[in-house]
C-alpha positions as a Markdown table, in Angstrom:
| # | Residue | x | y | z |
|---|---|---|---|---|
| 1 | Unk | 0.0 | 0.0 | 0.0 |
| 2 | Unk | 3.0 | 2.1 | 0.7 |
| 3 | Unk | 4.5 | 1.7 | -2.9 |
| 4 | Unk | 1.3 | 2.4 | -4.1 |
| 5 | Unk | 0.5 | 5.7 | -2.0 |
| 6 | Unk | 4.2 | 6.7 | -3.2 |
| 7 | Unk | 3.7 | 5.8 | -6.6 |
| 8 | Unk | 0.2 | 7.8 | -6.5 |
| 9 | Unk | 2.0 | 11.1 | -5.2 |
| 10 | Unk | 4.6 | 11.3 | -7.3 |
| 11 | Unk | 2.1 | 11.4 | -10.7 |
| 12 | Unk | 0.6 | 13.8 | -8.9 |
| 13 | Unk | 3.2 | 15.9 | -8.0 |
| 14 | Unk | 4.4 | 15.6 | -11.6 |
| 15 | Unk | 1.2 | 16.2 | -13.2 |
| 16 | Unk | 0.3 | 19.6 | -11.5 |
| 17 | Unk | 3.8 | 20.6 | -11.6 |
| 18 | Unk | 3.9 | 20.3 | -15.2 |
| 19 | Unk | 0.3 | 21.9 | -15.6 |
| 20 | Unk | 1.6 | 25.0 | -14.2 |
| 21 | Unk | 4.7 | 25.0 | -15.6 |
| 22 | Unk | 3.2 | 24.9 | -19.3 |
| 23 | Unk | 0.9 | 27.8 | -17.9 |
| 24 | Unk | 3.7 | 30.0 | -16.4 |
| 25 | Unk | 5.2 | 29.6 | -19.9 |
| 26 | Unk | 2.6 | 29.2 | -22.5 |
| 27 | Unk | -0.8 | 30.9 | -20.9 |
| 28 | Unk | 0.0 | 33.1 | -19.0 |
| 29 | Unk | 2.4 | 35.2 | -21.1 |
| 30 | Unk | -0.7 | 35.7 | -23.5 |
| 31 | Unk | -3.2 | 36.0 | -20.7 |
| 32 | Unk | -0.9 | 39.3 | -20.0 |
| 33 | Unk | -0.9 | 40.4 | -23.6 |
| 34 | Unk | -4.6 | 40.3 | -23.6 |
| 35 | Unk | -5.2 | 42.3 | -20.5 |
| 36 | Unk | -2.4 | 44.4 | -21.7 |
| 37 | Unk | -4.3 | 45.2 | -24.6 |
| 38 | Unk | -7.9 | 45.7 | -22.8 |
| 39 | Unk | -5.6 | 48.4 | -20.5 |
| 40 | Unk | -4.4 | 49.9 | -23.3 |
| 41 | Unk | -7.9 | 50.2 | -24.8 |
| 42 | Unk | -9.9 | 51.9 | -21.7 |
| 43 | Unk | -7.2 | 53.8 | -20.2 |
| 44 | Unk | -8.3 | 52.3 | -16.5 |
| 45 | Unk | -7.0 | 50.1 | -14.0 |
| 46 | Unk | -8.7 | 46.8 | -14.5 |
| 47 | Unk | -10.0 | 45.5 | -11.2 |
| 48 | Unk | -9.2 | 41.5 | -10.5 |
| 49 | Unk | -12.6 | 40.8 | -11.6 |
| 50 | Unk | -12.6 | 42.3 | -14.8 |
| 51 | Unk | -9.2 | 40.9 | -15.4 |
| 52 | Unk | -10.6 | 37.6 | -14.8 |
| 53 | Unk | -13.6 | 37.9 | -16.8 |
| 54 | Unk | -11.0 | 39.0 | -19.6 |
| 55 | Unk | -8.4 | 36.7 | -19.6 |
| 56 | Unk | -9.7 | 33.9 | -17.3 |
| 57 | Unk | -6.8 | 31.4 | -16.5 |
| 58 | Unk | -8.2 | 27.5 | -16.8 |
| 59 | Unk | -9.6 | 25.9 | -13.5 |
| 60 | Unk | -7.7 | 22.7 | -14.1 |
| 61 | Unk | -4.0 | 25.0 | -14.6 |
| 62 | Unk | -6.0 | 26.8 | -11.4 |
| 63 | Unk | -6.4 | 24.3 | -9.7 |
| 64 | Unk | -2.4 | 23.5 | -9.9 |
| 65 | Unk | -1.0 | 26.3 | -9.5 |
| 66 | Unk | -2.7 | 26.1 | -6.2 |
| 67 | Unk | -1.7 | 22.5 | -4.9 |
| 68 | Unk | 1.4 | 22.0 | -6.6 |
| 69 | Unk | 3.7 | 23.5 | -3.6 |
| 70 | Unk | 1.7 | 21.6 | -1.2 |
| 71 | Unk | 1.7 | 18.3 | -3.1 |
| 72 | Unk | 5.7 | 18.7 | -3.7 |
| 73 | Unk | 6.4 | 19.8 | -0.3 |
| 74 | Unk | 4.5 | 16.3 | 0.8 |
| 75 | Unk | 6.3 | 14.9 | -1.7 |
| 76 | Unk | 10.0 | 15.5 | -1.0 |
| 77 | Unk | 8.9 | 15.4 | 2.9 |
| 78 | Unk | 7.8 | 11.8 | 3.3 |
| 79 | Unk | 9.9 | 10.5 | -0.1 |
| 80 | Unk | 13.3 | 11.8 | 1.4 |
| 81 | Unk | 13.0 | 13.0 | 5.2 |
| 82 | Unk | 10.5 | 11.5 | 7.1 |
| 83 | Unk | 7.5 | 9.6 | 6.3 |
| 84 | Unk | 4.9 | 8.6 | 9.2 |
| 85 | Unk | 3.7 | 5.0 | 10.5 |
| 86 | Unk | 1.2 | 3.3 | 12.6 |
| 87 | Unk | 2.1 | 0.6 | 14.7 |
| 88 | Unk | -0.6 | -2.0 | 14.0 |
| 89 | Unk | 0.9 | -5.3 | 16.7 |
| 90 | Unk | 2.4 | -5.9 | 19.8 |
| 91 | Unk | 5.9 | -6.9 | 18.1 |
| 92 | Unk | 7.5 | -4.3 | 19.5 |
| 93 | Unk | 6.3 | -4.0 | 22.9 |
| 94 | Unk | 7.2 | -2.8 | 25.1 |
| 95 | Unk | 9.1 | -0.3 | 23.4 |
| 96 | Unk | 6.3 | 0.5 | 20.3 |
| 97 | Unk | 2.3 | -0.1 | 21.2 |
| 98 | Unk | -0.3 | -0.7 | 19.2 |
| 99 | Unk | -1.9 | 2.8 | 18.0 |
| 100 | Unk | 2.0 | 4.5 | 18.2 |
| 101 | Unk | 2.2 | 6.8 | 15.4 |
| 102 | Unk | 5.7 | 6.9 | 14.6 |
| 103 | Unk | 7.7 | 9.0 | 12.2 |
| 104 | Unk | 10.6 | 7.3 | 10.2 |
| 105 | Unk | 13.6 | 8.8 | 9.2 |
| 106 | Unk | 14.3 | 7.7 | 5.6 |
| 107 | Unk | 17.5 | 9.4 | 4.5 |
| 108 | Unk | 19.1 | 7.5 | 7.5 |
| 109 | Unk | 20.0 | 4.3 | 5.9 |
| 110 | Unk | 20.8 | 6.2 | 2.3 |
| 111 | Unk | 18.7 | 8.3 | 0.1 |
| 112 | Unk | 17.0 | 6.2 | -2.0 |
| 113 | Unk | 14.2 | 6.1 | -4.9 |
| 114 | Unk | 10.8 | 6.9 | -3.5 |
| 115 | Unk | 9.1 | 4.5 | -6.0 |
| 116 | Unk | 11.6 | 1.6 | -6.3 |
| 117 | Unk | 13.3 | 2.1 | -3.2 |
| 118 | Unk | 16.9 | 1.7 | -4.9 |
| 119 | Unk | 20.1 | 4.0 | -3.0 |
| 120 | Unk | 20.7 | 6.7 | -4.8 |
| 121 | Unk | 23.1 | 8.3 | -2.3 |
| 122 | Unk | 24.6 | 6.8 | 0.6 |
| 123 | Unk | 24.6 | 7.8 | 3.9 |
| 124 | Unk | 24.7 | 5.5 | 7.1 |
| 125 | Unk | 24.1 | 1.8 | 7.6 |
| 126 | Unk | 22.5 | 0.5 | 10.2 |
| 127 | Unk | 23.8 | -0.1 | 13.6 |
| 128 | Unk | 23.1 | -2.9 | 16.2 |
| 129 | Unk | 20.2 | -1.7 | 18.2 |
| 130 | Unk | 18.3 | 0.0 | 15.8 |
| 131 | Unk | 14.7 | 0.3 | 15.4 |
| 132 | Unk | 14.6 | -0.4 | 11.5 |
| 133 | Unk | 11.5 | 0.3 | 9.3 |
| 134 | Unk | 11.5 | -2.7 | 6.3 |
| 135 | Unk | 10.4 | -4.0 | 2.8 |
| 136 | Unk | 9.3 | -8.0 | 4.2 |
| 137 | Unk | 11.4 | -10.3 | 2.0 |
| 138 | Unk | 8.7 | -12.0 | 1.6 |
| 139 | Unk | 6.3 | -9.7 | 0.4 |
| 140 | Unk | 7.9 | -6.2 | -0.3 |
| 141 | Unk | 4.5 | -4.6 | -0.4 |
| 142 | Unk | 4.7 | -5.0 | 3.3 |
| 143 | Unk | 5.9 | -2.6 | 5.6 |
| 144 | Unk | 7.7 | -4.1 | 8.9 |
| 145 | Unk | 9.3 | -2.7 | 12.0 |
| 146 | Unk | 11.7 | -5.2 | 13.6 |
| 147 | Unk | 15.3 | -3.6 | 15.8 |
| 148 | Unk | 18.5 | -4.9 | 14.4 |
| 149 | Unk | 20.5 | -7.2 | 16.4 |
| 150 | Unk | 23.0 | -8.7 | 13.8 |
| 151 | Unk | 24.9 | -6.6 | 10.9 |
| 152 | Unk | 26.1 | -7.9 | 7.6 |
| 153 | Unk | 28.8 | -11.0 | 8.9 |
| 154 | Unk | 27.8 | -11.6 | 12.5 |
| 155 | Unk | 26.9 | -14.8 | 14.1 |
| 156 | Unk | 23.5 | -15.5 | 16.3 |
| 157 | Unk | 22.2 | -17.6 | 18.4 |
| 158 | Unk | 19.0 | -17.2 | 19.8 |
| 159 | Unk | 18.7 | -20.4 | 23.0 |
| 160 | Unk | 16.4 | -20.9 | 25.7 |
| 161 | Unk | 15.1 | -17.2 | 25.7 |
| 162 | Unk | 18.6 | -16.0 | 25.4 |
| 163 | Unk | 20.3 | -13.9 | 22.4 |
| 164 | Unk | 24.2 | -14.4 | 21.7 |
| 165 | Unk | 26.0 | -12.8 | 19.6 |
| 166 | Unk | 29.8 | -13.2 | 17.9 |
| 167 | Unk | 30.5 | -9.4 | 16.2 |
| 168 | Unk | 31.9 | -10.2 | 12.6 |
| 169 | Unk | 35.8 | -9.2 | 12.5 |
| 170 | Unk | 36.6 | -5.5 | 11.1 |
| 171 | Unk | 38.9 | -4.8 | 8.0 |
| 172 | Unk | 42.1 | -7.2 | 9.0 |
| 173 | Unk | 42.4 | -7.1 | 12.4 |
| 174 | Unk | 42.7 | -9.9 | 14.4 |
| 175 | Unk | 39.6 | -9.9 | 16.6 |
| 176 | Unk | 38.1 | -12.8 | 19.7 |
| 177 | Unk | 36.0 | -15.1 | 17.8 |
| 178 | Unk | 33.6 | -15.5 | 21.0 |
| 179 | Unk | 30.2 | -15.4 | 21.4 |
| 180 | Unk | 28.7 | -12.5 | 23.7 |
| 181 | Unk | 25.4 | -13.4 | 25.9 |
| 182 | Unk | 23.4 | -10.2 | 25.6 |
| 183 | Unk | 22.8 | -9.8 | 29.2 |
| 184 | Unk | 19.5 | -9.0 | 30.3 |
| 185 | Unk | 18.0 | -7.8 | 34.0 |
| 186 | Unk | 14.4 | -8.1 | 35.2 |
| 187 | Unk | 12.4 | -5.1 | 35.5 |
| 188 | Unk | 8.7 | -6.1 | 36.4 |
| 189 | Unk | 6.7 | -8.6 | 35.9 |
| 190 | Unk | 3.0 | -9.2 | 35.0 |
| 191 | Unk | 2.7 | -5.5 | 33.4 |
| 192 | Unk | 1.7 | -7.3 | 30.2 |
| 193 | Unk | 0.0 | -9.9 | 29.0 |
| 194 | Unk | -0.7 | -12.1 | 25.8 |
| 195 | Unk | -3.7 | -14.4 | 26.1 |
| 196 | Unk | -3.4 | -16.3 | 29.5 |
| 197 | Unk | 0.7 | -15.7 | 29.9 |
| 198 | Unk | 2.0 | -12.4 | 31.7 |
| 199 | Unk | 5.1 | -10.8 | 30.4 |
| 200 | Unk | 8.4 | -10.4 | 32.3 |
| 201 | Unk | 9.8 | -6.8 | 31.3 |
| 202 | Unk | 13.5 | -7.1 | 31.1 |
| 203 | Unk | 16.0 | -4.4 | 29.8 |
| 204 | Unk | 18.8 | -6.2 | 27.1 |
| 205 | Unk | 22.2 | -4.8 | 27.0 |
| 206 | Unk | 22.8 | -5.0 | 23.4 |
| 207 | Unk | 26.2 | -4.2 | 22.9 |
| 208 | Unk | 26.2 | -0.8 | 24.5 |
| 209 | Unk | 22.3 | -0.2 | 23.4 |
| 210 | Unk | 20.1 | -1.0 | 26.5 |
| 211 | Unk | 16.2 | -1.6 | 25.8 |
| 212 | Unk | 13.5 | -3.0 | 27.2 |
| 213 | Unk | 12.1 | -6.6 | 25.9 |
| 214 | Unk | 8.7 | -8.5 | 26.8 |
| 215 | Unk | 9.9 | -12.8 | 27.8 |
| 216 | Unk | 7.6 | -15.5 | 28.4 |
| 217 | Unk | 10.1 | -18.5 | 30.2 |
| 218 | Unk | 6.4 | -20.4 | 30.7 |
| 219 | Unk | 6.6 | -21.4 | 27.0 |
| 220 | Unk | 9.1 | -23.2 | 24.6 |
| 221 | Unk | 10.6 | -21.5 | 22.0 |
| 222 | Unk | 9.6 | -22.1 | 18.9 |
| 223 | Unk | 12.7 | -23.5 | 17.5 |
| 224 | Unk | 11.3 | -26.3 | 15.2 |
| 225 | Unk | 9.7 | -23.3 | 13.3 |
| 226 | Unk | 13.0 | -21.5 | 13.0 |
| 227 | Unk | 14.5 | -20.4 | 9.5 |
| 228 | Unk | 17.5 | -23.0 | 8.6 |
| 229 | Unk | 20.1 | -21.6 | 7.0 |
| 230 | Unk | 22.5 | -24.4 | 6.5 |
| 231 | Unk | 22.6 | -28.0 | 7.3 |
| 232 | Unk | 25.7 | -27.0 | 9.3 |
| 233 | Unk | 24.7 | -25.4 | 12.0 |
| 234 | Unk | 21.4 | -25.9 | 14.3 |
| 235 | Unk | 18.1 | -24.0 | 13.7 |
| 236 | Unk | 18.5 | -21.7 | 16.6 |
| 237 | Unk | 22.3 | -20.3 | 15.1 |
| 238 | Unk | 22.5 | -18.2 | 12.0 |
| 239 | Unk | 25.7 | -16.4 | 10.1 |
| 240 | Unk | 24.2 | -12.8 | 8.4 |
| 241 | Unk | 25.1 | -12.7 | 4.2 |
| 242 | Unk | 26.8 | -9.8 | 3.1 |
| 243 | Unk | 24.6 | -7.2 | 2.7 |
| 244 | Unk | 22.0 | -8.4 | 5.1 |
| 245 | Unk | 20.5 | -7.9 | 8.5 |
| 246 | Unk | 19.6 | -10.3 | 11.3 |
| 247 | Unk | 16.1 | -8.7 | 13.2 |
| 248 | Unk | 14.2 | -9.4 | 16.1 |
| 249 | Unk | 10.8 | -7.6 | 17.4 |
| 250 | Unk | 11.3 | -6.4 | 21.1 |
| 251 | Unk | 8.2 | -9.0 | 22.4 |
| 252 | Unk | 10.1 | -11.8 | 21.6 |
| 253 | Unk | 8.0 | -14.7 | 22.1 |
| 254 | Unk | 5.2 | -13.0 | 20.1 |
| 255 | Unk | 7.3 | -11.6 | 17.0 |
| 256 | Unk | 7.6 | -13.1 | 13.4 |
| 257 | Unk | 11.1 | -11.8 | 12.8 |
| 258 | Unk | 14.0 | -13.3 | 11.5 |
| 259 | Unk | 14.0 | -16.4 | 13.5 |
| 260 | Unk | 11.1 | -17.1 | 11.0 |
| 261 | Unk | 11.8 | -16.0 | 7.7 |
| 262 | Unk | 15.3 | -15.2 | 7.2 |
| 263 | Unk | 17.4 | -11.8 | 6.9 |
| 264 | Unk | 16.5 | -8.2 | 5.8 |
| 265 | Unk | 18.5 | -7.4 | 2.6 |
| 266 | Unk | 19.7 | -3.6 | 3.1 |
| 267 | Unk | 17.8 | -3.0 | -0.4 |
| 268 | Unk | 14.7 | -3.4 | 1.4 |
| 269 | Unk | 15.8 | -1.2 | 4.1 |
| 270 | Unk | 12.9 | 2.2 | 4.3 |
| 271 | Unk | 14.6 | 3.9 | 7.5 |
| 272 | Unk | 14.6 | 4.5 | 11.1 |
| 273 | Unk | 12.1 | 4.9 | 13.9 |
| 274 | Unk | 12.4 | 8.0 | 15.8 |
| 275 | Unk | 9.9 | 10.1 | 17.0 |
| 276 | Unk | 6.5 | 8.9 | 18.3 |
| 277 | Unk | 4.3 | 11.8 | 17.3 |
| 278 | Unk | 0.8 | 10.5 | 18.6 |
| 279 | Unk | -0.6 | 7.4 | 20.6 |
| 280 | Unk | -3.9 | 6.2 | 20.9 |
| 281 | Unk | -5.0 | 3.5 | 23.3 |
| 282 | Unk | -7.9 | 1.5 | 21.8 |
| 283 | Unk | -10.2 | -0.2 | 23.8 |
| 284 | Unk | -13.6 | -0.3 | 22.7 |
| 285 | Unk | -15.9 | -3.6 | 23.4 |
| 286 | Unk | -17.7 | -5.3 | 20.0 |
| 287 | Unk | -21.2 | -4.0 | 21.8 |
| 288 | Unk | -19.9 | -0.7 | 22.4 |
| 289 | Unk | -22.2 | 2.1 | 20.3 |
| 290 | Unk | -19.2 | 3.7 | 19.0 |
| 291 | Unk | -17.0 | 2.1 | 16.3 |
| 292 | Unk | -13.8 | -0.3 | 17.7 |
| 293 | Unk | -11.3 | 2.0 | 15.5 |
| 294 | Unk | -12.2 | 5.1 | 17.6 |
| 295 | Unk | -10.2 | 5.7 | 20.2 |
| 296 | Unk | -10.8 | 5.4 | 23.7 |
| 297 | Unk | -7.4 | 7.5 | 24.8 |
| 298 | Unk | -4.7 | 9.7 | 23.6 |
| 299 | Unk | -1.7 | 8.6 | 25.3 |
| 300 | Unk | 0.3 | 12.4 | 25.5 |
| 301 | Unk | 3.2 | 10.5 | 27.7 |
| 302 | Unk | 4.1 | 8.4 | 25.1 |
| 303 | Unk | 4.7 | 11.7 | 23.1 |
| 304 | Unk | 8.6 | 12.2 | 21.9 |
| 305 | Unk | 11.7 | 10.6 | 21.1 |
| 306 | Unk | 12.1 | 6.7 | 20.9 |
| 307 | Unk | 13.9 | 6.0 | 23.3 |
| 308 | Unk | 15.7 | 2.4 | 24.4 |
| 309 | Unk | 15.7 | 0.8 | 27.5 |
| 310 | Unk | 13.6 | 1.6 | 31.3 |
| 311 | Unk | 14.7 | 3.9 | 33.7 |
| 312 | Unk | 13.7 | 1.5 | 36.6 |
| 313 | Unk | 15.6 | 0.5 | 38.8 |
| 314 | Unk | 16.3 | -3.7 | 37.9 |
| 315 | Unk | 15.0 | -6.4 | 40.4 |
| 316 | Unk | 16.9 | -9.6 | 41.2 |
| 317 | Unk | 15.7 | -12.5 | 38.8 |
């Protein structure tokens, strides 16, 4: 739906840009001429109205003129700056709820083709810890929101609730080849829930980028369901291809991420979360008079920068 919406503006913002353009050179040089002559012939100061009766410029080149700087301004605004987002599951919880309105930043991961998404500049790559906006392999018209955890050449394992991680070696530098546990503290438990379970909240160190993640230790994981890469190593342990990313949703036992499906090529890459701009809380019972779409709460705390891991104080495991 994004491609399409994209794909939608920018014929528009063509279109009425090239209506007025052919009217700023074509029309409206001889729509002066006429009212130059109709001056000329009565000697007066033509009011607007009598200019426009005289020399009427066309409702449709009207009509652009008009929405043309508004259209390109939205244009260049969401195509090359920011575009905004609704957060429509509980991947991301705790960190992103459902009815987040989040703005994206797309010229953080290069500036790139609004309509066929390709780099047309670089800028920066993604960085472990990220909250990364996505094309879904699987189907690019799909937008996803997953955080990164491995970069191009890192090695994962995701065990027993646990995330490890062995940072790929830089230029030719020798470097440990060891796996580092992602260590993780309890923060509270029982704030959320998902069916009959309650959620432990836990803040993740992630090499240096602390956030908060939603566990279940009450259920498996889901390893038998786990993307294989390679007959070599077990389900739960991937190695990220060149150009790709490894990404997991904050609510980990309730995320289809790539555990699931495989990696994120950085083609498919749209930008980064940053800003939540408005939240609504949605509550509304099936019996309820009003419509289940309408909120039920604007959530103003929730207002402002992304931002990664609690500020509580951690509690013993």
């Amino acid at each position: 739906m994004a491609n399409y919406f994209s794909l939608l503006l920018f014929i528009l913002t063509v279109t009425t840009g090239l209506i007025w353009l052919l009217d700023l050179i074509l029309w409206a040089p001889k729509r002066k001429q006429k009212l130059a002559a109709a001056g000329a012939a009565t000697q007066l100061d033509l009011e607007d109205e009598v200019k426009h009766r005289i020399a009427p410029q066309h409702p449709v080149a009207e009509f652009s003129e008009s929405v043309f700087p508004v259209i390109a301004f939205v244009f260049v605004l969401r195509s090359f700056l920011y575009e905004p987002f609704q957060i429509p599951s509980g991947s991301m919880m705790p960190t992103l709820l459902v009815g987040d309105f989040i703005l994206v930043e797309k010229f953080s991961y290069g500036i790139r083709n609004p309509i066929a998404n390709e780099i047309l500049m670089e800028t920066n790559k993604p960085e472990r810890g990220d909250i990364a906006v996505f094309k879904f392999p699987d189907n690019p018209q799909l937008d996803y929101i997953k955080r990164v955890v491995g970069l191009p050449g890192d090695r994962i394992i995701y065990r027993r609730k646990y995330l490890y991680v062995m940072p790929a070696c830089q230029g030719e530098a020798a470097c440990e080849e060891k796996y580092q546990e992602m260590e993780k503290q309890l923060i509270k438990r029982g704030e959320f829930q998902h069916g009959p379970y309650s959620l432990d909240r836990y803040v993740e160190d992630l090499g240096g980028v602390k956030h908060d993640v939603l566990l279940n230790f009450r259920i498996p994981d889901m390893t038998a369901q786990y993307f294989k890469q390679s007959s070599t190593y077990n389900r739960d342990e991937w190695i990220v291809p060149a150009g790709h990313y490894f990404v997991l949703g904050d609510n980990r036992d309730n995320s289809q991420d790539s555990r699931y499906w495989g990696f994120v090529p950085e083609e498919n890459l749209v930008g980064e979360a940053v800003f939540v701009w408005m939240s609504f809380e949605f509550g509304r019972d099936e019996d309820d008079w009003l419509p289940t779409w309408v909120p039920t709460k604007v959530r103003f705390d929730r207002i402002g920068k992304i931002e990664g891991g609690s500020e509580v104080e951690p509690k013993d495991e």
